[in-house]
C-alpha positions as CSV (number, residue, x, y, z in Angstrom):
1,X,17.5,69.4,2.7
2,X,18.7,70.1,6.2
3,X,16.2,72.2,7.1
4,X,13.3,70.1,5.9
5,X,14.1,67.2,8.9
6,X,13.5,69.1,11.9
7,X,10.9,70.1,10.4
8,X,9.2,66.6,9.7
9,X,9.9,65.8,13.2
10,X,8.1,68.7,14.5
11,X,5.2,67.5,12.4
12,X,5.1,64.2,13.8
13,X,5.6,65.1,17.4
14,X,2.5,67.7,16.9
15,X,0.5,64.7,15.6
16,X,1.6,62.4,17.9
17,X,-0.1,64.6,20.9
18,X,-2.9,65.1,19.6
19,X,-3.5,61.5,20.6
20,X,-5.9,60.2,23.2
21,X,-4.4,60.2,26.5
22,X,-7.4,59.8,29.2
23,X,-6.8,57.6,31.9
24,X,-10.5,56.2,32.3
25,X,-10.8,53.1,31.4
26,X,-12.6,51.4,28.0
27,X,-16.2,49.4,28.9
28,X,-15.7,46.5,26.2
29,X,-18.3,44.2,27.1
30,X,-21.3,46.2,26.9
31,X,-24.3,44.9,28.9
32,X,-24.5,42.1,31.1
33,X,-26.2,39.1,29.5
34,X,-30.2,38.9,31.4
35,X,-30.1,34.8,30.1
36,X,-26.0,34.2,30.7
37,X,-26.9,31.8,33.8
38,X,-29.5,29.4,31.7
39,X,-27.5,29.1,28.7
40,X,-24.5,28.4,31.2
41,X,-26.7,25.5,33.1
42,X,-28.6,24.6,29.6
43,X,-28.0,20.9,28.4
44,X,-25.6,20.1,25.4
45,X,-27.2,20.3,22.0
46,X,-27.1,17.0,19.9
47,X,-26.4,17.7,16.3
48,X,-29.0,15.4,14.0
49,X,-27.3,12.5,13.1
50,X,-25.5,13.1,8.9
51,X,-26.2,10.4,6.1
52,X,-24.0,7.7,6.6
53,X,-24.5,5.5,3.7
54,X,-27.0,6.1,0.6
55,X,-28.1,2.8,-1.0
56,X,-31.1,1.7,-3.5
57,X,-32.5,-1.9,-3.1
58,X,-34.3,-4.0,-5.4
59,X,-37.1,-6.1,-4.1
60,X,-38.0,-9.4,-4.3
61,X,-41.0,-8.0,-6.4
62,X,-38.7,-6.2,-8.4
63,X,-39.5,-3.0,-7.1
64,X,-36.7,0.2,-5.6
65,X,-36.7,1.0,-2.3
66,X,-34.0,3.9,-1.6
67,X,-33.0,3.9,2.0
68,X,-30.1,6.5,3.6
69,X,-28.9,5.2,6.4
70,X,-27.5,7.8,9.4
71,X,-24.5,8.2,11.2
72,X,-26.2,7.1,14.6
73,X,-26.9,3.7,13.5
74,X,-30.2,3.8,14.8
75,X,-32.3,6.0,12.0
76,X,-33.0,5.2,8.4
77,X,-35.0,7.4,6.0
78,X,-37.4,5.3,3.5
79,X,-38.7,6.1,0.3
80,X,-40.7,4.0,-1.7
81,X,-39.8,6.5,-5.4
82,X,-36.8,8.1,-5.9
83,X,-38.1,11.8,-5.4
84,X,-40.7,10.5,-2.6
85,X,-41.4,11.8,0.6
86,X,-39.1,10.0,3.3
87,X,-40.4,7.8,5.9
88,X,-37.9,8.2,8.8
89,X,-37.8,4.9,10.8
90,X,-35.9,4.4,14.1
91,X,-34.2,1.6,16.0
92,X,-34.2,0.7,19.7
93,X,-30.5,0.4,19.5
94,X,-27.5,0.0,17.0
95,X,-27.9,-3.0,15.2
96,X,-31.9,-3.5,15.7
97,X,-34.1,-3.1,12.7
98,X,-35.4,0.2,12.0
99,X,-39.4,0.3,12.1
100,X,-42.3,3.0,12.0
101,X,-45.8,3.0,10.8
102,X,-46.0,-0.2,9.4
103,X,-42.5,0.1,7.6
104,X,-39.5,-1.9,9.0
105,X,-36.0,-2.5,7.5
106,X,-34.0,-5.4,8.6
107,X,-30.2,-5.7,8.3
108,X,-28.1,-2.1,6.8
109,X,-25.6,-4.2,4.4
110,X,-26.2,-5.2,0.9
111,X,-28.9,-7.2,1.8
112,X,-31.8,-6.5,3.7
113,X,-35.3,-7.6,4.4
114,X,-37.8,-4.6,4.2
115,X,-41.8,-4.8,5.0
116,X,-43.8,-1.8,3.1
117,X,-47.4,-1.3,3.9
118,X,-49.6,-3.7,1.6
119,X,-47.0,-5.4,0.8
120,X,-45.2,-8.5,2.9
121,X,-41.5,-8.6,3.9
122,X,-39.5,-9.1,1.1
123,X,-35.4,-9.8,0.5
124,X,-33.8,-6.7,-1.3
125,X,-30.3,-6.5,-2.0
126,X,-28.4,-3.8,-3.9
């Protein structure tokens, strides 16, 4: 048993300088970047705003309007059915109705006043 530890230590001394000992340093960073300075002056991105609240009206007329109001209180996204195509309508500023293409929501509570194409304004509440 005594003879086996100088032995092991031998062993591990061998191994141990077989490691790499050059002196010259390590490139890490590979190549310099040709577009580093644009994206370095670029503007800040703007995420899009997220859905803030999700609510369906019904109409004066008794029909559903389904209107998702966004985090940037000035966009809404209109759809007329529940698996329609939305009409994104914008507002000047927070707090203004939300309008585009004939469309235009008034109010982003539980009650509203929304004008659809061929069709007059009309009080909707939830």
């Amino acid at each position: 048993m005594k003879y086996y530890i100088p032995l092991i230590a031998a062993a591990s001394v061998s191994l141990l300088s077989a490691c790499n000992n050059n002196k010259e340093p390590e490139v890490v960073g590979g190549p310099a970047d040709p577009m580093a300075a644009e994206l370095a002056n670029a503007a800040p991105v703007e995420l899009p705003p997220s859905v803030k609240a999700n609510k369906q009206f019904r109409c004066k007329d008794n029909s559903l309007i389904f209107v998702d109001f966004m985090s940037d209180d000035k966009t809404a996204l209109l759809r007329t059915e529940k698996g329609g195509t939305a009409t994104s309508l914008k507002a000047a500023e927070a707090g203004q109705p939300f309008t585009a293409e004939g469309f235009e929501v008034s109010g982003s509570g539980d009650d509203v006043t929304i004008t659809v194409p061929g069709k007059g304004a009309q009080a909707c509440h939830v």
